[in-house]
C-alpha positions in Angstrom: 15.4 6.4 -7.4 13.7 6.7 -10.5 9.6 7.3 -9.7 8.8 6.1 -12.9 10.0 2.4 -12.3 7.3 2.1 -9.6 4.2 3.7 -10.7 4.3 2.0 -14.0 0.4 2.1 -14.3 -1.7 4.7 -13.3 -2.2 3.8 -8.9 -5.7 1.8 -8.0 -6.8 1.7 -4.4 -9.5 2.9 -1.7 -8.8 6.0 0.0 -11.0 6.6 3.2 -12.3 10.1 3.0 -15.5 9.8 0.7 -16.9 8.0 2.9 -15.1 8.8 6.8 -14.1 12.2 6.1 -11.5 12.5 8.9 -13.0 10.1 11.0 -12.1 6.8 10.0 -10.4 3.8 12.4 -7.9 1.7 12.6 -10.3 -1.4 12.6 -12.4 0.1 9.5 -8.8 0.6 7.6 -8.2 -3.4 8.0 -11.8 -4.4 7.3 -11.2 -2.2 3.9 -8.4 -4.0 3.4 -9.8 -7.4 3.9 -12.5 -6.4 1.6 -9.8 -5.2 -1.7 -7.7 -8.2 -0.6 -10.2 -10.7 -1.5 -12.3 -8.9 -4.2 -10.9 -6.5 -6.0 -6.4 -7.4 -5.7 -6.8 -9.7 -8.6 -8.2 -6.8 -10.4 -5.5 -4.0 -10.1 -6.4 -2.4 -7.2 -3.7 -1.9 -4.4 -3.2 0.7 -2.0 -4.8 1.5 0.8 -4.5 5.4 1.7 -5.5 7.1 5.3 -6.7 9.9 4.6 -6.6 13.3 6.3 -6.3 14.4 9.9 -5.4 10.5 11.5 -3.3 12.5 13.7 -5.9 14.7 15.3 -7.3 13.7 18.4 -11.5 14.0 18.3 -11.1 14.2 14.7 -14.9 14.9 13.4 -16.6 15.1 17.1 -17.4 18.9 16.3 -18.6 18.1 12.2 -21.5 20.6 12.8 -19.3 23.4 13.0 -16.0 22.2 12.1 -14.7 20.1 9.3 -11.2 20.6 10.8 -11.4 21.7 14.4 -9.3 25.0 15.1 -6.2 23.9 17.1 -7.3 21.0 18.5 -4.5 18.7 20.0 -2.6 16.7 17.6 -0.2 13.9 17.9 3.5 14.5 17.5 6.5 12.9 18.3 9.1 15.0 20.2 10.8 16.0 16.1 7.9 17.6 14.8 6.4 14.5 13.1 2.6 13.7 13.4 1.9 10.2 14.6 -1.1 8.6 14.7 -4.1 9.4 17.1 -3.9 5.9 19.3 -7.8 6.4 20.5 -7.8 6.0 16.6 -5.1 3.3 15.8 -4.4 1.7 18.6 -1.0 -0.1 17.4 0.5 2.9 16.6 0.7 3.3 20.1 4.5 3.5 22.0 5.7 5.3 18.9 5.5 2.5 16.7 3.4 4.8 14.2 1.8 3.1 11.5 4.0 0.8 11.1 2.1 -2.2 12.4 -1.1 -1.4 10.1 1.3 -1.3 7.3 2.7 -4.4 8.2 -1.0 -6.0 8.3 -2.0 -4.6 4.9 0.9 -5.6 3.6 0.7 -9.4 4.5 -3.0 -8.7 2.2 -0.2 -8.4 -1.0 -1.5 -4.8 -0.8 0.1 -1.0 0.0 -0.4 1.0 2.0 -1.0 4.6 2.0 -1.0 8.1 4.3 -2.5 11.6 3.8 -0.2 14.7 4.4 -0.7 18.1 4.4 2.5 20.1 3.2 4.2 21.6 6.3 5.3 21.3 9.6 2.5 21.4 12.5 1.9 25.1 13.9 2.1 24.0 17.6 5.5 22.8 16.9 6.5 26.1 15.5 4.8 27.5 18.5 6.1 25.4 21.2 9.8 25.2 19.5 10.1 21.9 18.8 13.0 20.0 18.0 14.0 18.8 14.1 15.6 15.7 14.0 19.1 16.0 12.8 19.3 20.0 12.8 20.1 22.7 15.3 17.3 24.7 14.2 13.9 24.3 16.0 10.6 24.2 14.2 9.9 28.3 14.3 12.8 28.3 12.9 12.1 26.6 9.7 8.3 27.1 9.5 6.9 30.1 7.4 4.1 31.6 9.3 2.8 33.1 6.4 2.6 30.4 4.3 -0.8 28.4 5.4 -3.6 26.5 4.5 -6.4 28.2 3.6 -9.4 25.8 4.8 -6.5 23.7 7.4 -5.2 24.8 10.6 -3.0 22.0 11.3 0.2 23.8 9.2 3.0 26.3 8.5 4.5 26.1 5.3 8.1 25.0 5.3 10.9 27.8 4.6 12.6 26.9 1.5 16.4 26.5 3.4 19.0 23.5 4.0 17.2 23.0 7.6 13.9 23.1 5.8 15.0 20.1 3.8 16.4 17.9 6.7 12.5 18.4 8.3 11.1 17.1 5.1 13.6 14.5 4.9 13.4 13.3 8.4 9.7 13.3 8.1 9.9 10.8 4.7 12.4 8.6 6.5 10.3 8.1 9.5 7.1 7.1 7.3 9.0 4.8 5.2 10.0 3.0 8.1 6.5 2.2 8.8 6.6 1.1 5.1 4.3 3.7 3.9 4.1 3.1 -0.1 1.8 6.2 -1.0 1.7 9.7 0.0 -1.0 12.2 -0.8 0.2 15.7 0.3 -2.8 18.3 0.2 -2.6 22.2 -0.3 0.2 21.6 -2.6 -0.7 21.5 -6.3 -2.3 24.4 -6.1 -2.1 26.7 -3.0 -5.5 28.4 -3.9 -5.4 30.4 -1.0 -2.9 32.9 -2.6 -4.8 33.8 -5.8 -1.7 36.5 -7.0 0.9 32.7 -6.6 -1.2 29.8 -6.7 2.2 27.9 -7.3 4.3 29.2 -3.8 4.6 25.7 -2.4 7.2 24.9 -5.6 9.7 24.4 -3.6 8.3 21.9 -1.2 7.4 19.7 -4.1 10.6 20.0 -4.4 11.7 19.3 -0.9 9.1 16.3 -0.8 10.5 14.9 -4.0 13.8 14.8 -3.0 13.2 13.6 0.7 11.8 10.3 -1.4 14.4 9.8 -3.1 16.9 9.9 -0.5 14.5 7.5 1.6 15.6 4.1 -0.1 11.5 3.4 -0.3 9.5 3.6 -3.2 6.7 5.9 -2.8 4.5 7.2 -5.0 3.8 10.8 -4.3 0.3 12.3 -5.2 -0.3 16.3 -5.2 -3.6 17.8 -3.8 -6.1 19.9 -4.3 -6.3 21.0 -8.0 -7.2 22.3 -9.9 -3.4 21.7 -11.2 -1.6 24.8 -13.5 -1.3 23.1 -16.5 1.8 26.1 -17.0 3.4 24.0 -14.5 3.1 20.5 -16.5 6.7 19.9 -16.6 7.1 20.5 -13.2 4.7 18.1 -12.1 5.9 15.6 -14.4 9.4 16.1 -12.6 8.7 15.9 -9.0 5.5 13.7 -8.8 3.3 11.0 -9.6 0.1 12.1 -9.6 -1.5 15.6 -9.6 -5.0 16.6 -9.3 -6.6 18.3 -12.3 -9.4 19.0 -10.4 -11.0 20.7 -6.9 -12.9 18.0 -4.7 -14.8 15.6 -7.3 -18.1 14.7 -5.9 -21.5 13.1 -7.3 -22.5 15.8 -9.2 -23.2 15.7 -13.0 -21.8 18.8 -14.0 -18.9 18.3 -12.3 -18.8 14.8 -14.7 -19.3 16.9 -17.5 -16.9 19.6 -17.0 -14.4 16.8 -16.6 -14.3 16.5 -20.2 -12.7 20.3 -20.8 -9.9 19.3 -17.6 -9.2 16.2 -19.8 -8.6 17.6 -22.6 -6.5 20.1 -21.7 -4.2 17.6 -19.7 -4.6 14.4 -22.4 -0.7 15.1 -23.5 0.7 14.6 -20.2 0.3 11.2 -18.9 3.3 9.0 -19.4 4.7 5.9 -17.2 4.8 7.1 -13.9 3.2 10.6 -14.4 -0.3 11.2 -14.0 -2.9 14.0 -14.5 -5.8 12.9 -11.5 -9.2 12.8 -12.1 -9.5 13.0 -8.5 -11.4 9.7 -6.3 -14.4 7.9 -7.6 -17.6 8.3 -5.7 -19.4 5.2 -6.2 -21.1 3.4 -3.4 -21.9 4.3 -0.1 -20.4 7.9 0.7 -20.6 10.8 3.3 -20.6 8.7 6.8 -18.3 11.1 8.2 -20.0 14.1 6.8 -23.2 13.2 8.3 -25.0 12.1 5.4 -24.4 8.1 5.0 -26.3 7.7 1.2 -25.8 6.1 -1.9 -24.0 8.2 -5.1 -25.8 10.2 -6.9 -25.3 9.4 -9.9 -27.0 7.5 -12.1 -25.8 3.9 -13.6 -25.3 5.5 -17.2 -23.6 8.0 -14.7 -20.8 5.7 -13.1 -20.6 3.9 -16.6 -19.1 7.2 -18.3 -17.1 8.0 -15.4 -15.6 5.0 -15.4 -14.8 4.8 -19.0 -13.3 8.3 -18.6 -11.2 7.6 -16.0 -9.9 4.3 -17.7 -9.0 5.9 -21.2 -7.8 9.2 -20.2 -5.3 7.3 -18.0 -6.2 8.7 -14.4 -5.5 6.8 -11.0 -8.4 5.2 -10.0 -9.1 5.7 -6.1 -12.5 4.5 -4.5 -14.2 6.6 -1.9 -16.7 4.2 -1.0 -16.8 2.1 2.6 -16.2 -1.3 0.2 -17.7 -3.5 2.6 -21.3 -2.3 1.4 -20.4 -2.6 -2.1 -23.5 -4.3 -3.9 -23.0 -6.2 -7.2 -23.3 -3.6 -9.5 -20.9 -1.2 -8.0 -18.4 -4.0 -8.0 -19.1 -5.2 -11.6 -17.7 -1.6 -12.3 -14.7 -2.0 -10.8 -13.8 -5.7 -11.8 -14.6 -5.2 -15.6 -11.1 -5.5 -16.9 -12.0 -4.8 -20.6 -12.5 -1.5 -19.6 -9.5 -1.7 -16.6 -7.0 -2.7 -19.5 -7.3 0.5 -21.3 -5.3 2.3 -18.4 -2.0 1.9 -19.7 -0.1 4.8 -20.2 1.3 3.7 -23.6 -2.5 4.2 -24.9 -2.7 7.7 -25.9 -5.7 9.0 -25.2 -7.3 12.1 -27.6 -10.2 14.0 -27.5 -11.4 14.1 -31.1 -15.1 16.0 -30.6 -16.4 17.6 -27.6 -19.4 20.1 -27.5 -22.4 20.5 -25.2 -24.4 17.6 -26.8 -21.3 14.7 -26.9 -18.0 13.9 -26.3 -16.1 11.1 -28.4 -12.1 9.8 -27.3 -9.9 7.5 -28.7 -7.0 5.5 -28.3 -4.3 3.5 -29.5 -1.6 1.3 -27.6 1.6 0.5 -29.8 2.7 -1.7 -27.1 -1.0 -4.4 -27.5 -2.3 -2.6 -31.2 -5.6 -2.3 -29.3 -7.4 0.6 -30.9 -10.4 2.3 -28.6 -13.2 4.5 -29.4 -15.6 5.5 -26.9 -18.5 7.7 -27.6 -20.6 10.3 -24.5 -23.6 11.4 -24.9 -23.5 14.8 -22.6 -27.2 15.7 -23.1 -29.9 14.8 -21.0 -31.9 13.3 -24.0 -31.4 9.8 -25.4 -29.1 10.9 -28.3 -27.5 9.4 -31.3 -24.1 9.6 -30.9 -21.6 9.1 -34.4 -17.9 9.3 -35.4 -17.4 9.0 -39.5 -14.9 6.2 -40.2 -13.4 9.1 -42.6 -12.6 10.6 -39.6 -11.1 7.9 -37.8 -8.7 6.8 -41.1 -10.4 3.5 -40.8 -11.4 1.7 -44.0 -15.1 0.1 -44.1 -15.3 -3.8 -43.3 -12.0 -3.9 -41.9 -13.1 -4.3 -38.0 -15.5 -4.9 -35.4 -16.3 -3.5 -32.4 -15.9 -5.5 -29.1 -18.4 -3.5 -26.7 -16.2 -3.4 -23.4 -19.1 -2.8 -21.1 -21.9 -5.8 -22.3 -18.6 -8.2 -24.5 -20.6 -8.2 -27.8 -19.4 -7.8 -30.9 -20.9 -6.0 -33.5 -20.1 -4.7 -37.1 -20.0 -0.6 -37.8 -22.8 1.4 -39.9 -21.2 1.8 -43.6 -19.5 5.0 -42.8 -19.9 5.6 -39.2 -19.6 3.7 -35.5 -23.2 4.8 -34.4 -24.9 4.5 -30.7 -28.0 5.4 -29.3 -27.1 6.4 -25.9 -29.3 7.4 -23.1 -28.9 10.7 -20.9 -25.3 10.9 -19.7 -24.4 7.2 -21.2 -21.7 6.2 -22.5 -20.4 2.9 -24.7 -16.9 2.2 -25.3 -15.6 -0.3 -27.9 -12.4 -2.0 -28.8 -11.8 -2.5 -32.7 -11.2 -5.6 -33.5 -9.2 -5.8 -37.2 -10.0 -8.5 -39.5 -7.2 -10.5 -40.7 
């Protein structure tokens, strides 16, 4: 199955972990759902994506001293697959997994999707579990010195024919449950091994194969970052999506240093391969951390990152509980001016980026839209410029259609000009005259 049929556009959807970290519930996955259903599904955005530990029983009751708690009991069917905590998700209960919340987002006309970490559990490595259609048992095929660095859930996978059949028993029991998205973590870059920050290769591998032997489309994303761009073509082989970046959080030098990431991967997003800007943290954040707020970042703040996002091509995946969205935050995610530059035949380039500002383009042969969008990095109200010479553009010939306010406007005489305050950001479509 070819993964580039069915990720056509970069992925839009909510993922839970900005704001639950690994404690969110069945009930708050379908009021999430409710919520994209009916405001944002007419806008793009689609999946739905559980993020990490929603097999871990007490998940989050020990957040003051541990993010993921050291060996607590997880959820396992008798083949080494995690299934669902059913304090948690109560349908999932009897083995039928996830695949009645699946069914229920779903019959929303949305997808749904599940966090994995790479690996097969270390208690069933420990307790000799079964694989399902091998002789092997799980110590058999796990790699004890292959783990996570920050998880304790996993053993890395042992890169052998039994190996595969655990991986591909694994993808066939989640696309039973109609899982359309899968975001495997301490994969892209295994940053605990600083000498091979690439030694899950083959499970990539393994993973990639397993869903395309599965008869499901799935779109597979690849976590943390930040992602070797040595290993491009290898990402662009095997995946979907592939974070460029560590854990993106409210900060505005992490914004800003988004620009260098960008740059270096703006070559490498095609139909059905995508370089991730990692989620967006707009709204209401941190519940699950113990620090329910509002982002951090300013308006001009959200405006740039948004506009980044959009014409560098990245999947777009909210971390905000949406059901607290206020108007603002969701005038950001419904502006489909600046939505429509996310297609992956608009190429995006970097043409100037220093300290001060940062200006991108784009073109679409398929729609002959043209963008330009202009940052100011500083934190002064600056005067941003890009000489028409420099664009190969010849004076009078266009306009420019602001995306973010929809008024039009005519250039300077030899330059598209902007006053922009600190960290803002205006992006404009040309518009050719006939």
């Amino acid at each position: 199955m070819d993964k580039n049929t069915f990720a056509t556009l970069p992925p839009m959807g909510w993922n839970s972990y900005d704001y639950y970290d690994t404690t969110v519930t069945e009930e708050r996955v379908r009021a999430n759902a409710d919520y994209m259903s009916k405001h944002l599904k007419s806008y793009g955005w689609e999946y739905i994506v559980v993020d990490i530990e929603w097999y871990a029983h007490g998940a989050g009751s020990m957040r003051n001293q541990f993010q993921y708690i050291p060996f607590s009991k997880l959820e396992m069917d008798e083949y080494s697959r995690l299934m669902p905590d059913p304090d948690r998700f109560p349908s999932s209960k009897d083995g039928a997994g996830f695949a009645p919340l699946a069914s229920y987002v779903h019959s929303l006309g949305l997808k749904f999707g599940i966090h994995i970490m790479r690996g097969i559990p270390r208690i069933a490595a420990h307790d000799h579990c079964k694989i399902y259609g091998c002789d092997l048992s799980a110590d058999q095929i796990a790699d004890p010195s292959s783990i996570c660095g920050w998880n304790p859930d996993m053993y890395g996978v042992r890169d052998t024919k039994e190996g595969q059949l655990y991986y591909d028993s694994l993808i066939s029991l989640y696309a039973s449950w109609g899982v359309d998205f899968i975001k495997c973590d301490d994969i892209c870059n295994t940053n605990l091994y600083r000498h091979n920050p690439y030694s899950a290769q083959h499970e990539i591998e393994m993973l990639s194969s397993a869903i395309a032997r599965c008869g499901r489309p799935i779109v597979l994303s690849l976590s943390p970052g930040p992602a070797l761009i040595e290993k491009a073509w290898h990402y662009e082989t095997h995946a979907n999506m592939w974070r460029i970046t560590d854990d993106f959080w409210d900060n505005w030098d992490l914004l800003k240093d988004m620009f260098h990431r960008c740059e270096l991967w703006q070559n490498h997003v095609s139909q059905g391969c995508y370089p991730d800007c990692d989620m967006l943290p707009l709204g209401y954040l941190g519940k699950g951390f113990g620090e329910e707020r509002l982002t951090r970042f300013t308006r001009d703040e959200q405006r740039t990152m948004m506009t980044l996002w959009c014409l560098f091509g990245s999947p777009l995946m909210l971390g905000a509980e949406m059901t607290k969205l206020d108007d603002w935050t969701l005038s950001l995610l419904t502006n489909e001016a600046i939505l429509a530059m996310r297609t992956p035949d608009c190429r995006p380039h970097q043409i100037c980026l220093d300290n001060q500002k940062a200006i991108w383009t784009a073109h679409s042969n398929q729609t002959q839209k043209t963008y330009i969008a202009l940052f100011n990095l500083s934190d002064q109200t600056s005067s941003i410029e890009i000489s028409l010479e420099n664009l190969s553009i010849q004076v009078g010939s266009f306009s420019l259609l602001d995306l973010w306010n929809g008024q039009l406007s005519s250039p300077a005489s030899s330059a598209i000009r902007a006053i922009l305050p600190p960290h803002g950001c205006v992006a404009y479509e040309l518009c050719c005259h006939s």
